[in-house]
N, C-alpha and C positions, 0 to 999 in steps of 0.2 A: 435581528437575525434574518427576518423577510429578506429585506432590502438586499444582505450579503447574497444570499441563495440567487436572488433576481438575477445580482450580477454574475454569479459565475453559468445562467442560462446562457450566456452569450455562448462561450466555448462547450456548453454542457446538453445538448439538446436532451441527453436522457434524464433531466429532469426536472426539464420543461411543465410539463403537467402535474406532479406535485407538487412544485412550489406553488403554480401560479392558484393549484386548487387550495393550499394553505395561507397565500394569500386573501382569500375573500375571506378569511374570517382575524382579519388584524382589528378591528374597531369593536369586536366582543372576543376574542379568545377564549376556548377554555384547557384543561389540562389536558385533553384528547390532541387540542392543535401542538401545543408544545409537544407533546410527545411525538408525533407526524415530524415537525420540524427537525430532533435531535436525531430521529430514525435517517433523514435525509443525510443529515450528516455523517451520521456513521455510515451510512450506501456511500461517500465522498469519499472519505478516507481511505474506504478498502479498494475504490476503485479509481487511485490517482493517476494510474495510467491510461484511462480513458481521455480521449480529446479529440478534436477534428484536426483532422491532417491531409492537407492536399500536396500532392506531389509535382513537382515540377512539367515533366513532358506527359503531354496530352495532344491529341490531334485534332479530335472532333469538338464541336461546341453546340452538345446538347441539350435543352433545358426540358427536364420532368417536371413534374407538380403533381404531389398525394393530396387529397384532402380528407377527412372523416370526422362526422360528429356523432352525440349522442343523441335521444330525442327525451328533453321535458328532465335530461340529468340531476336538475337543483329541484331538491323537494319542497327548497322554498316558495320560490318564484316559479319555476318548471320551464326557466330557461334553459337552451342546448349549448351544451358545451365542445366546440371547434378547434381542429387541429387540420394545420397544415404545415408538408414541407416541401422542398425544393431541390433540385438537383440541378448543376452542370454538369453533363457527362453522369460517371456516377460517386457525384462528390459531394454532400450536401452542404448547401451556401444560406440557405433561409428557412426560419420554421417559426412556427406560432402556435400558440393555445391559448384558447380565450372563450371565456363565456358570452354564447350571443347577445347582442342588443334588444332584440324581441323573442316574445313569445311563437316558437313555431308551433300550428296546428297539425303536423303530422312528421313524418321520419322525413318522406322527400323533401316537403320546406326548412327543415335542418339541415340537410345534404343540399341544397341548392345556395341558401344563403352562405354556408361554410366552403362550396364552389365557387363563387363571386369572390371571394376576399384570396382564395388561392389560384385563382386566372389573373385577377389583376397584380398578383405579384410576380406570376410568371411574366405577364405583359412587359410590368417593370423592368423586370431584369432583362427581357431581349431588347428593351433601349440603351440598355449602359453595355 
């Protein structure tokens, strides 16, 4: 059921952040995550009319970039959990959530590492 959810992120960015947080517990589940997961579902079906939609005529070629994390989020590990998105114009084209790599020791080294990863995506996209 993960795996499905993952894929309909591509078109789904609202929800982004709960799959990918009902992801980290595939390898122990328990009936709390199943129920997380059926709830997503039900949020899908009521709201099939949601999707990303870019419209043809546009003029300018702007790119934005949000970033925001949390600080020490998993009470496991007390890694931050990072979200970033993207905008051309004000269209969005890219977005991510992901739990950091490392341990940050404060709010700002969470909000700086989760800046790095949404600057270089901006970078990316003024190449293409």
């Amino acid at each position: 059921m993960i795996g499905s959810l993952l894929y309909l992120t591509v078109s789904r960015p609202d929800i982004m952040f709960s799959v990918c947080l009902c992801a980290r517990f595939q390898a122990d589940p328990k009936e709390s995550h199943l129920t997380a997961v059926k709830r997503i579902f039900r949020y899908l079906l009521g709201t099939q009319n949601l999707g990303i939609w870019y419209p043809r005529h546009s003029t300018s070629f702007e790119i934005i970039g949000f970033s925001d994390s949390d600080f020490a989020g998993c009470k496991v590990d007390r890694k931050s959990t990072s979200g970033t998105c993207q905008f051309i114009r004000q269209f969005l084209v890219s977005w991510s959530s992901r739990k950091q790599n490392s341990v940050a020791l404060s709010t700002a080294k969470a909000e700086y590492i989760d800046l790095r990863s949404c600057v270089a995506q901006v970078l990316w996209l003024k190449q293409t």
